[in-house]
Rosetta silent file (secondary structure, phi, psi, omega in degrees, C-alpha in Angstrom):
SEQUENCE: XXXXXXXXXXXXXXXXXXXXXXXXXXXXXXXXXXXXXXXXXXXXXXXXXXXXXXXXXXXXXXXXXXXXXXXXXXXXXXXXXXXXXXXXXXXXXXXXXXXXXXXXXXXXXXXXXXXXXXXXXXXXXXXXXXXXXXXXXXXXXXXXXXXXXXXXXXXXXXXXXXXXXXXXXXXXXXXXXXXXXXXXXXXXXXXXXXXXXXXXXXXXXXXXXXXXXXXXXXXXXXXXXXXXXXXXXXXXXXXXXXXXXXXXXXXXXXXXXXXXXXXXXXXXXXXXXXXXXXXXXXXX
SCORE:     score description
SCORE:     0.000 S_00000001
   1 L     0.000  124.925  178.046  121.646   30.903   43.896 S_00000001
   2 L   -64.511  139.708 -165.597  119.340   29.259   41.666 S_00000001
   3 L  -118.701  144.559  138.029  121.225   28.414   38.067 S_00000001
   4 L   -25.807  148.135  179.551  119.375   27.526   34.780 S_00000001
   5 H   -59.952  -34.084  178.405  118.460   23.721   33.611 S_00000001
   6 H   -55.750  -30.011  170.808  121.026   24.909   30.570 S_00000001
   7 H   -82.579  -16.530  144.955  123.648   25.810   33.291 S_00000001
   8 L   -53.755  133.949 -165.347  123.205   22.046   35.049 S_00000001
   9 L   -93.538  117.140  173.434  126.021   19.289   34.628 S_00000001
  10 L   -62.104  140.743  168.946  122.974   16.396   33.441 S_00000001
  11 L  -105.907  110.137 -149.722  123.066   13.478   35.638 S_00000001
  12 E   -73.947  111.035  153.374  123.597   10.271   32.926 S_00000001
  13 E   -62.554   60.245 -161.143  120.966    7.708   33.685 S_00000001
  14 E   -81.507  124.855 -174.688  120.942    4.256   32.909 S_00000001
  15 E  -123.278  150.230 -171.566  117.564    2.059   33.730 S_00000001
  16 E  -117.217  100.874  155.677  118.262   -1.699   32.308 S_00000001
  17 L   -84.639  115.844 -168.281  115.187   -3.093   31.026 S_00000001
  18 L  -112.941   59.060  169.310  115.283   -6.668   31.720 S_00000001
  19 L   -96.138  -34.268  136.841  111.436   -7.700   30.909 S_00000001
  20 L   125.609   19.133 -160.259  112.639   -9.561   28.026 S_00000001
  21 L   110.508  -64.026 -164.630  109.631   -7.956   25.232 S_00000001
  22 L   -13.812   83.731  175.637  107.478   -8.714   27.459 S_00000001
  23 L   -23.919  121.789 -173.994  104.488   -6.023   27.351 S_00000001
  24 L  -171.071  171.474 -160.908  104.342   -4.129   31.243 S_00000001
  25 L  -114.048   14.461  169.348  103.675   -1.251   32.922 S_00000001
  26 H   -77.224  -30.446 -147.070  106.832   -0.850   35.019 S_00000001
  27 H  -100.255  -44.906  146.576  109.245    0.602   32.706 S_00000001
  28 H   -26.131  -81.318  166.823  106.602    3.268   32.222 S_00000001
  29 H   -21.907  -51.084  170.304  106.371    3.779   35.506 S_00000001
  30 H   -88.311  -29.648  158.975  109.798    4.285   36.412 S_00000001
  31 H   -51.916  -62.591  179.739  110.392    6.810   33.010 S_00000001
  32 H   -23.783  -79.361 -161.681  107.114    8.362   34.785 S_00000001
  33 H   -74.884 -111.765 -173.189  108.849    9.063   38.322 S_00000001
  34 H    13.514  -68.615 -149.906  112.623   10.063   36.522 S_00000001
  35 H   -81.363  -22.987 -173.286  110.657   12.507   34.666 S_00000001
  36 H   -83.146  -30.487 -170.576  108.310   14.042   37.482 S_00000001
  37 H   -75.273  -39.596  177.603  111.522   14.276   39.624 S_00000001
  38 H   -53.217  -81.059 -169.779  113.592   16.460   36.835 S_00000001
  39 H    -5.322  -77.884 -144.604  109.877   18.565   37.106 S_00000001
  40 H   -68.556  -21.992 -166.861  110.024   18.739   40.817 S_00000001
  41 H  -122.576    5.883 -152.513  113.884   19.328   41.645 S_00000001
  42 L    -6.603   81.967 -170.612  115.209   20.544   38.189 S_00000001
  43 L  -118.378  122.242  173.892  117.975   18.615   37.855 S_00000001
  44 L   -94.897   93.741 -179.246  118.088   17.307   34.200 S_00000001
  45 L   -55.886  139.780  166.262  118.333   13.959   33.492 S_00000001
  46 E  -126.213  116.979 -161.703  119.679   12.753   30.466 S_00000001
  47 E   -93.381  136.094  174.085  118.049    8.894   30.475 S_00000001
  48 E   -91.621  115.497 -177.066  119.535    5.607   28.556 S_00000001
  49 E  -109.428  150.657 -154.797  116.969    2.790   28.326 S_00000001
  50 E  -154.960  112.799 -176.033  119.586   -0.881   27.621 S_00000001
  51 L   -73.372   44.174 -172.115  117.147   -3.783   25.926 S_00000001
  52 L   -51.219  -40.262 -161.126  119.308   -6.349   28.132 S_00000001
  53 L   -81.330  -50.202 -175.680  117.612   -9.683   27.958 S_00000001
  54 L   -89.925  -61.761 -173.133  116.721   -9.470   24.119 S_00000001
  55 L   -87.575   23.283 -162.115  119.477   -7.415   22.750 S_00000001
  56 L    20.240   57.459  178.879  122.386   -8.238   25.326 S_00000001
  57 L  -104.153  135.138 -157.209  122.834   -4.278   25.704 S_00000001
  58 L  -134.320  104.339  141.634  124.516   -4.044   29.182 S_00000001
  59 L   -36.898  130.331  160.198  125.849   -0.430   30.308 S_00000001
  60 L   -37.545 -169.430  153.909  129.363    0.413   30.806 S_00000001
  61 L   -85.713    1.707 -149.360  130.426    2.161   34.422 S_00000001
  62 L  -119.304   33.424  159.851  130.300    5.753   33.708 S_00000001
  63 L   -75.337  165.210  175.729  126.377    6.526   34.170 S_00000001
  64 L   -78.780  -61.277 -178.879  125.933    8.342   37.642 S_00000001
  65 E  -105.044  156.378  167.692  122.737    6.300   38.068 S_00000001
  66 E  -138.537  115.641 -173.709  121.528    3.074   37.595 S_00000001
  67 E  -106.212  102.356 -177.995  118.006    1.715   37.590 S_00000001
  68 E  -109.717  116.503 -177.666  117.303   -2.122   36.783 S_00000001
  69 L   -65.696  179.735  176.310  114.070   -3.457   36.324 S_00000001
  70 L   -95.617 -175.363  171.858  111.897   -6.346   37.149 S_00000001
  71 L  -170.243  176.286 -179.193  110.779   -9.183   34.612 S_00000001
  72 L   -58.095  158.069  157.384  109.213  -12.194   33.495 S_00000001
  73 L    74.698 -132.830  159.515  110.451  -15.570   34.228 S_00000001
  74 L  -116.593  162.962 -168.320  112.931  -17.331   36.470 S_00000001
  75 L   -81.975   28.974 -173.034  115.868  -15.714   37.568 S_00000001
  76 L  -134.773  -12.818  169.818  118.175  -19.140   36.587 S_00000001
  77 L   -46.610  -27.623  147.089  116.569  -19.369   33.441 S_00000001
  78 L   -90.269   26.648 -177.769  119.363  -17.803   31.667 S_00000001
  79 L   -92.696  134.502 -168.495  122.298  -18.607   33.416 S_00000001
  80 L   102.032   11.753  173.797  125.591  -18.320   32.344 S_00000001
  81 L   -83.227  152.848 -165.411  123.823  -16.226   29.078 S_00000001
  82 H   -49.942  -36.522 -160.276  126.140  -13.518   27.406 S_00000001
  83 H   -81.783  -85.705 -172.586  123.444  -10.517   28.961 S_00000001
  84 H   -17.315  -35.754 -149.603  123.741  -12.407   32.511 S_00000001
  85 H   -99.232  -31.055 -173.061  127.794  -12.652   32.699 S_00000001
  86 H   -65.992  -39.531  174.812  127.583   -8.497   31.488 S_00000001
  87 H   -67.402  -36.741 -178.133  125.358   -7.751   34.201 S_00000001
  88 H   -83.706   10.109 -166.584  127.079   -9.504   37.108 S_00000001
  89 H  -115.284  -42.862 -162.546  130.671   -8.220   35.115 S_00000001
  90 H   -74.810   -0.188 -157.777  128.554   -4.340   35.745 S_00000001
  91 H  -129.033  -44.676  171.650  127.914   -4.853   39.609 S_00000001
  92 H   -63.404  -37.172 -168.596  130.897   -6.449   40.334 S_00000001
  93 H   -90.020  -29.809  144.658  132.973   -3.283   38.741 S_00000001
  94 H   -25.483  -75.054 -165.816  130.354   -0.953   40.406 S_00000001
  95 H   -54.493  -70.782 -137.983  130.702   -2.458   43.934 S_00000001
  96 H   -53.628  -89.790  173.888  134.594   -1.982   43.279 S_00000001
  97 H     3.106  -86.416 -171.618  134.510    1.069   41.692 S_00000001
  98 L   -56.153    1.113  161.894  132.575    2.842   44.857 S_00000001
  99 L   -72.819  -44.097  145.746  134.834    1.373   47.213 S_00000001
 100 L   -79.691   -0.599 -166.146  137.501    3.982   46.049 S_00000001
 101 L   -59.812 -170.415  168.537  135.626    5.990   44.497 S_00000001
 102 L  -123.423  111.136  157.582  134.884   10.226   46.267 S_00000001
 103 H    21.539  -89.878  171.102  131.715   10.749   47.835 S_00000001
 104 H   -31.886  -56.552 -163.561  130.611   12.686   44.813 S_00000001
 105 H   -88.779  -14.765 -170.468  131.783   10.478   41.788 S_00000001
 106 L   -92.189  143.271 -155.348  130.334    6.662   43.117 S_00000001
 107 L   -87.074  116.245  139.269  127.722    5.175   41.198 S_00000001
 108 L   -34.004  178.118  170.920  124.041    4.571   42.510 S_00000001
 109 L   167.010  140.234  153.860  122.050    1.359   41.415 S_00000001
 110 E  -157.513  144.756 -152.845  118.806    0.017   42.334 S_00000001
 111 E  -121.093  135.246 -177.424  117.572   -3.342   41.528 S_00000001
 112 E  -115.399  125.566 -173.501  113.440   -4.174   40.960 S_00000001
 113 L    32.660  -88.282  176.427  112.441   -8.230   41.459 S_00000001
 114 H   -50.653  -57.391  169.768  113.922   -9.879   38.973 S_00000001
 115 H   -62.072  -28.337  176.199  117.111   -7.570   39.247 S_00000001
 116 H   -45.600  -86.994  171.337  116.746   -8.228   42.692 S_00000001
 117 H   -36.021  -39.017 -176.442  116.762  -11.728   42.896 S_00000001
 118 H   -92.857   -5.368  170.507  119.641  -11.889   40.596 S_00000001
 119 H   -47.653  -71.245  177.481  121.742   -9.187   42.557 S_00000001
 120 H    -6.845  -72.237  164.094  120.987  -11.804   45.239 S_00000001
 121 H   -34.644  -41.623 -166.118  122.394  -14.685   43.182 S_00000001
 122 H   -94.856  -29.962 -178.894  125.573  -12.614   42.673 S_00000001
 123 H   -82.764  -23.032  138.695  126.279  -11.154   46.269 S_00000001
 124 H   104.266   36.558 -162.004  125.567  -15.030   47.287 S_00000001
 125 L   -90.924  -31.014 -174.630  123.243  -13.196   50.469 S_00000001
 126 L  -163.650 -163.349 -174.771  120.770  -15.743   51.021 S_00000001
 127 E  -110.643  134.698  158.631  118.709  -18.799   48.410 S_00000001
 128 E  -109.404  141.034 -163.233  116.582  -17.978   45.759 S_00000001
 129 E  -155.809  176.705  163.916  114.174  -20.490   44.818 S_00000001
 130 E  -114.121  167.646 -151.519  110.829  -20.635   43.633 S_00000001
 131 E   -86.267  172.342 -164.125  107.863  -20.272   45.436 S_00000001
 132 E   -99.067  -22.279  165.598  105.594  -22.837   45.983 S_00000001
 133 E  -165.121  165.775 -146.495  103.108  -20.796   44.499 S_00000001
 134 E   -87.977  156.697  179.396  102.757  -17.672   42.742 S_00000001
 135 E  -123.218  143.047 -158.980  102.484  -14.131   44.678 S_00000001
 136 E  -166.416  112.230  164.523  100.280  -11.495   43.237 S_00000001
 137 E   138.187 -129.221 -168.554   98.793   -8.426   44.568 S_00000001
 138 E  -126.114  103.146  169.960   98.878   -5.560   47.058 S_00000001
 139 E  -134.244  174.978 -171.275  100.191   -6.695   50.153 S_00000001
 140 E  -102.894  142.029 -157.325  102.050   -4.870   53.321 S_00000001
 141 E  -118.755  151.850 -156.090  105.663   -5.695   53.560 S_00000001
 142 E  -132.376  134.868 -179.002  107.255   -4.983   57.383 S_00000001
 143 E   -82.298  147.250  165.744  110.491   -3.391   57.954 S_00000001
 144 L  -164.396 -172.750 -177.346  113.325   -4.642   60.245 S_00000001
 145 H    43.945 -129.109 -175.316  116.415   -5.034   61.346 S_00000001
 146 H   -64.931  -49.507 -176.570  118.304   -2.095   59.004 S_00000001
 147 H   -22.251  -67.531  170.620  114.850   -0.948   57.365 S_00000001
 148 H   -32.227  -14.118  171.229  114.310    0.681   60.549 S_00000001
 149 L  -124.865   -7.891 -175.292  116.806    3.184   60.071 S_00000001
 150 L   -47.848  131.737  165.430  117.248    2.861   56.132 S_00000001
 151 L   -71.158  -15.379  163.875  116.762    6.477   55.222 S_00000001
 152 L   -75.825  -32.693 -178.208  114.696    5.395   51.991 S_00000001
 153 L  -107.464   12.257 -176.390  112.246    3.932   53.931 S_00000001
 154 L   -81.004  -11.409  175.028  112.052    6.149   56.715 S_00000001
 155 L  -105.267   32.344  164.074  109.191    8.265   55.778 S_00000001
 156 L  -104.414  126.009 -166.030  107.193    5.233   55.345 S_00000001
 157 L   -66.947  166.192  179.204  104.585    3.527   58.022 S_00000001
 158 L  -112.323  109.407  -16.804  105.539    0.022   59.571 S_00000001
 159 L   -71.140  174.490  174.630  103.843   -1.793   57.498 S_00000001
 160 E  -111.296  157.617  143.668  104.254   -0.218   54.371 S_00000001
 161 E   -52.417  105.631  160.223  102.267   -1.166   51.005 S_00000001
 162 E  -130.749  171.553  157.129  103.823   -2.749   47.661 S_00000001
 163 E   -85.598  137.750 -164.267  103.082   -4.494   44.630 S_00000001
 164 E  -128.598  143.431  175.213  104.497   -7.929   45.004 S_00000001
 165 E  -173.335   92.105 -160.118  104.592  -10.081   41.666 S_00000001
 166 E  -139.542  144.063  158.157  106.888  -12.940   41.720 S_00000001
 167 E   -94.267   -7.556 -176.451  106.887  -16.618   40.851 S_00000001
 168 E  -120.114  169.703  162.230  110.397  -16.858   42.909 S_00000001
 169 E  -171.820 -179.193 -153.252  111.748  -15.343   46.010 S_00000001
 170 E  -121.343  123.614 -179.068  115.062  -14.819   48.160 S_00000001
 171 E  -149.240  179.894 -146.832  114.793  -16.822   51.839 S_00000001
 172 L     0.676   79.179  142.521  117.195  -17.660   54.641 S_00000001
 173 L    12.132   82.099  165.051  119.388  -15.099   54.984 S_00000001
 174 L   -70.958   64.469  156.766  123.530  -15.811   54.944 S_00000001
 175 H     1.897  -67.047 -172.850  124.237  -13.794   58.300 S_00000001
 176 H   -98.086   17.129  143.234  128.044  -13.979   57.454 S_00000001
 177 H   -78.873  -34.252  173.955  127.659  -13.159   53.767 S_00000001
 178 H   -77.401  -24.590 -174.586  125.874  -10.537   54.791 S_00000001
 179 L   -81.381  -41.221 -140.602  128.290   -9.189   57.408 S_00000001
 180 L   -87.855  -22.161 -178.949  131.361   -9.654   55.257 S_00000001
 181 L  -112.872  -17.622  164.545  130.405   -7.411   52.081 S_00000001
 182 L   103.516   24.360  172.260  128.309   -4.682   54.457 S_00000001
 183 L   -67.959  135.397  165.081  124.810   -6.018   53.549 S_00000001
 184 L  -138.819  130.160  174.964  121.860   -5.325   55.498 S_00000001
 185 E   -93.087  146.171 -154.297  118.002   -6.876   54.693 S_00000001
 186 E  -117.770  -12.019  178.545  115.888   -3.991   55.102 S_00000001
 187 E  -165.984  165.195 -151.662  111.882   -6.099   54.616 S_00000001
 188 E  -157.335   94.153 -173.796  110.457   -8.941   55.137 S_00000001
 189 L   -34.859  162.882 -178.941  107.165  -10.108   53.055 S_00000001
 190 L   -38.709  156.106  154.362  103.758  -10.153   55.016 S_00000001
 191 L   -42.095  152.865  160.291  102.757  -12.476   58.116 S_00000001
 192 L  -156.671   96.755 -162.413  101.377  -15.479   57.507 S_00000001
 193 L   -79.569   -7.905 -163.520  100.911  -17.139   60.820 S_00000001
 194 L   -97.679   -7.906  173.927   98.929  -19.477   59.137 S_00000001
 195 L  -130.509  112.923  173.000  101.352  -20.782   56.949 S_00000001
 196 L   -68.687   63.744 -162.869  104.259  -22.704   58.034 S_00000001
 197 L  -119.741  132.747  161.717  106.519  -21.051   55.244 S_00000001
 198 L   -50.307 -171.188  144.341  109.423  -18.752   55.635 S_00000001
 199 L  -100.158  156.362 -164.758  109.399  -15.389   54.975 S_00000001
 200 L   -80.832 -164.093  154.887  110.832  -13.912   51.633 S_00000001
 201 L  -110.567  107.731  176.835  113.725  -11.052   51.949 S_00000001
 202 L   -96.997    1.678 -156.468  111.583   -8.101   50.250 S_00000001
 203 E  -162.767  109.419 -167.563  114.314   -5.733   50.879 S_00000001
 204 E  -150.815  123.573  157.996  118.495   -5.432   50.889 S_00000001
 205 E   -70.458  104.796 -156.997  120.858   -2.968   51.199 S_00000001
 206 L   -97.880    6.987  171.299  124.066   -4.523   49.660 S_00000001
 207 L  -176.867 -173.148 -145.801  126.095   -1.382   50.035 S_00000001
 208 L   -99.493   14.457  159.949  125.752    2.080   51.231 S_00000001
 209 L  -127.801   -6.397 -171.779  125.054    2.479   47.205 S_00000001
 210 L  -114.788  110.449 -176.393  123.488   -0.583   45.903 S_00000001
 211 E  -135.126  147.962  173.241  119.577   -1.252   47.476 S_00000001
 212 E  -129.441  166.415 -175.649  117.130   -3.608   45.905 S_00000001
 213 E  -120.497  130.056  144.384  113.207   -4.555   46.189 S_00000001
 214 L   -73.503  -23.095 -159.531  111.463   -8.079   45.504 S_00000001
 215 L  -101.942  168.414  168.999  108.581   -5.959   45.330 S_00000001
 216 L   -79.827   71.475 -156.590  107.345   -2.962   42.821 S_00000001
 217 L   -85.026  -11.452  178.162  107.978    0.433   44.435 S_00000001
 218 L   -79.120  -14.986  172.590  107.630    1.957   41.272 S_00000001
 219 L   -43.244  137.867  175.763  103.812    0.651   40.545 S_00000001
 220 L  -125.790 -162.674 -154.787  101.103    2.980   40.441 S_00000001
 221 H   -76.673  -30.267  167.088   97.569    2.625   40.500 S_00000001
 222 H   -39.273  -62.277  173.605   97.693    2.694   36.596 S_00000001
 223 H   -58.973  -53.734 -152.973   99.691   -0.278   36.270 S_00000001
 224 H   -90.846  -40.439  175.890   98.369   -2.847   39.122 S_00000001
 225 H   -47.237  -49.831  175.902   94.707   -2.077   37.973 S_00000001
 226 H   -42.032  -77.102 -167.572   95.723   -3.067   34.242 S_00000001
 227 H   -56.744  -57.048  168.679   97.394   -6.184   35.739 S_00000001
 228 H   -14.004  -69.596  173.917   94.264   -6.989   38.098 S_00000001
 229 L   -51.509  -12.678 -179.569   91.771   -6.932   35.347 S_00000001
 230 L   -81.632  103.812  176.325   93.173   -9.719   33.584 S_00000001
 231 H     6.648  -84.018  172.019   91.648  -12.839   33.726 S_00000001
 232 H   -28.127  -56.825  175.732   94.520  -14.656   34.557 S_00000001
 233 H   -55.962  -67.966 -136.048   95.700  -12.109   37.781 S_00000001
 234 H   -70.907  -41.333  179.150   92.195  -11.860   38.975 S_00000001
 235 H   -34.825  -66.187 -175.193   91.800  -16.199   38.794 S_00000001
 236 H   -37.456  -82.841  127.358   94.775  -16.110   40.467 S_00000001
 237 H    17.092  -72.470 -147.797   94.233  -13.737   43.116 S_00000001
 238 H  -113.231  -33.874  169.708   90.451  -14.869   44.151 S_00000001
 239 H   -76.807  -64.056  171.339   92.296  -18.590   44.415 S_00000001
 240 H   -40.329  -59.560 -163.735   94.818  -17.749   46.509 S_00000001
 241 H  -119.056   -8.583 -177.823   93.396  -15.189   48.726 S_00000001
 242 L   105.258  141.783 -164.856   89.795  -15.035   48.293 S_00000001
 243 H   -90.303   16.375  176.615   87.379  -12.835   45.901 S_00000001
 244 H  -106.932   11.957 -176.296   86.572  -10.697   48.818 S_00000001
 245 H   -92.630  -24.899 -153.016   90.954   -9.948   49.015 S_00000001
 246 H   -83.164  -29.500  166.769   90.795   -9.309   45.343 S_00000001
 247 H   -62.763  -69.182 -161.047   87.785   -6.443   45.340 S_00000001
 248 H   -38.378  -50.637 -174.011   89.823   -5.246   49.076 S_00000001
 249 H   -55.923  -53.495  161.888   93.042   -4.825   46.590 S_00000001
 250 H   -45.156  -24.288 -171.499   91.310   -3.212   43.809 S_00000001
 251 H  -106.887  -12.383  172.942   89.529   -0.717   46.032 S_00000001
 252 L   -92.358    0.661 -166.647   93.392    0.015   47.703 S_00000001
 253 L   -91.069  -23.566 -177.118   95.223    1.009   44.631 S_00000001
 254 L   -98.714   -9.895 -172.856   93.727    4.583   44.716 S_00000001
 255 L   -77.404  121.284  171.936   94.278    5.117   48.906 S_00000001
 256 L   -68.945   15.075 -179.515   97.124    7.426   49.234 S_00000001
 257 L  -142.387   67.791  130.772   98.968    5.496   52.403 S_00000001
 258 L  -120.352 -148.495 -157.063   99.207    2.414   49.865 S_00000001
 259 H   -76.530  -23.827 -172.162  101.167    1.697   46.772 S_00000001
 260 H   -60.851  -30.943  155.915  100.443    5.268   45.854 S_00000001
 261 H   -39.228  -67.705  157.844  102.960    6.124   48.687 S_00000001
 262 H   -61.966  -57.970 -168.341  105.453    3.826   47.969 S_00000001
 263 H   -95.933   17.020  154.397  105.871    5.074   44.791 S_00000001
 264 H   -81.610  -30.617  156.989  105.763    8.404   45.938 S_00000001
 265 H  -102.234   -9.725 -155.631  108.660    7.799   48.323 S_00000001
 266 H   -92.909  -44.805 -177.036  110.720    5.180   47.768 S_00000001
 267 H   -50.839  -50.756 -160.165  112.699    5.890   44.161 S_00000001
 268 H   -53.686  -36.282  172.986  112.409    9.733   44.537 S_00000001
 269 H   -57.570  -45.786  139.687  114.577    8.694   48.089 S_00000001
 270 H     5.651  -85.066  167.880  116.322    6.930   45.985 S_00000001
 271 H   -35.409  -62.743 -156.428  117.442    9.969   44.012 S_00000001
 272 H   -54.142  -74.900 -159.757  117.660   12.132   46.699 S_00000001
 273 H   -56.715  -35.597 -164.190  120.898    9.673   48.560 S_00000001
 274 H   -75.978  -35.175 -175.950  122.156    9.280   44.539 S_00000001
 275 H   -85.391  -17.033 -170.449  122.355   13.006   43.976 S_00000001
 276 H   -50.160  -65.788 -131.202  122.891   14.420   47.616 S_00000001
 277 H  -101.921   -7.190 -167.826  126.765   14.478   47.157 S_00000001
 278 H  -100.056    3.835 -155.897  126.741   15.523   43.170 S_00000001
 279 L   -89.812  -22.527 -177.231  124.450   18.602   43.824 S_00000001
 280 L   -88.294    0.998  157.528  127.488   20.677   44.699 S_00000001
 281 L   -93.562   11.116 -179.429  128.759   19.974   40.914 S_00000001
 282 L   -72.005   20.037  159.883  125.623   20.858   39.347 S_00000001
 283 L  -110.379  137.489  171.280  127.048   23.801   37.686 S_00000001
 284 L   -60.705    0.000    0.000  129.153   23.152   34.478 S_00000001
């Protein structure tokens, strides 16, 4: 029996913006998708946005979810800063937390680039470094190993579409770091047969509640166009890849089996696994 939104126990959001001031279109983005998902499922969120980089505001444990964003800069640039020791002090009492936790009561997270990379940093899974040169645009990122069955990504094709925008990135895999905490990498940036270069880790499950992206699943077409148009992107872009990749990208941001996809499935899946077990307490 269907109950009123007034008659719903709200499920306490936190999303940690760590862009640092920085003007961007993700944190839009991801308020965007939160709010069409209350729409679509009515389930009422009640959402916290936490300034972290510029105001060292760092959440507590006792949101249900947690959403951490991507940002500017390097992920070592701050290390050992007051906002750095709270966030890796929150993930560490998470990860605990949901080991004993009840089905129902354990705490979600999902970490976007920057949060990525430093989740990375803290779970020790493989090296982050920076890239030899910067990555920027719309490219298709290929599932493996655990992707293939990750339930977030399963109603996505192999490849899938993201926005990738990183000056850093997370590469060879620590196999028995990975085993030993219950870690699985879930993507693997594009081919490049042509370049003797690893591949990054675009994708890691670091617990059967904690999943990160190097990539943007929340971008929409709004956002990457904005970023495109900019001098800067498009130089960038048209050096690296060619001005006839940079028109191909621009003309792919509206194709619904692109990024429009991805950010039609991967957070709302997201949701779905954070809320699946809390849905039978949705009455006060």
């Amino acid at each position: 029996m269907d109950v009123k939104d007034s008659e719903r126990k709200k499920i306490n959001i936190a999303v940690l913006d760590l862009n640092n001031g920085v003007p961007n279109q993700g944190l839009r983005c991801i308020l965007n998708i939160l709010q069409q998902y209350q729409n679509d499922h009515g389930v009422p969120f009640e959402i916290t946005v936490f300034d972290v980089r510029q105001k060292d505001e760092v959440p507590d444990n006792s949101f249900d979810i947690y959403i951490s964003s991507g940002g500017p800069g390097s992920p070592f640039d701050e290390e050992g800063w007051q906002w750095e020791n709270k966030f890796f002090s929150l993930i560490n009492q998470l990860y605990y937390y949901n080991t004993q936790a009840r089905a129902a009561d354990k705490k979600h997270i999902f970490f976007i680039c920057h949060s990525f990379q430093l989740a990375c940093r803290f779970f020790k899974i493989g090296k982050v470094c920076k890239r030899k040169s910067t990555s920027f645009g719309v490219f298709p990122m290929h599932k493996i190993w655990g992707g293939l069955h990750e339930p977030i990504f399963e109603q996505l094709p192999e490849p899938f579409y993201g926005v990738d925008s990183r000056d850093y990135q997370v590469v060879q895999p620590d196999f028995d770091q990975l085993n030993t905490i219950g870690a699985t990498v879930l993507a693997l940036e594009k081919e490049r047969p042509h370049v003797p270069l690893e591949r990054a880790i675009m994708a890691v499950r670091f617990s059967d509640e904690m999943i990160g992206t190097q990539f943007h699943p929340e971008a929409d077409a709004i956002s990457m166009r904005d970023h495109l148009l900019k001098d800067i992107n498009k130089a960038r872009v048209i050096e690296e890849h060619g001005e006839a990749k940079y028109w191909d990208m621009l003309g792919k941001l509206d194709d619904p089996d692109k990024i429009l996809l991805t950010q039609k499935i991967i957070l709302p899946a997201f949701l779905d696994k954070a809320l699946e077990k809390k849905r039978s307490l949705s009455i006060v």
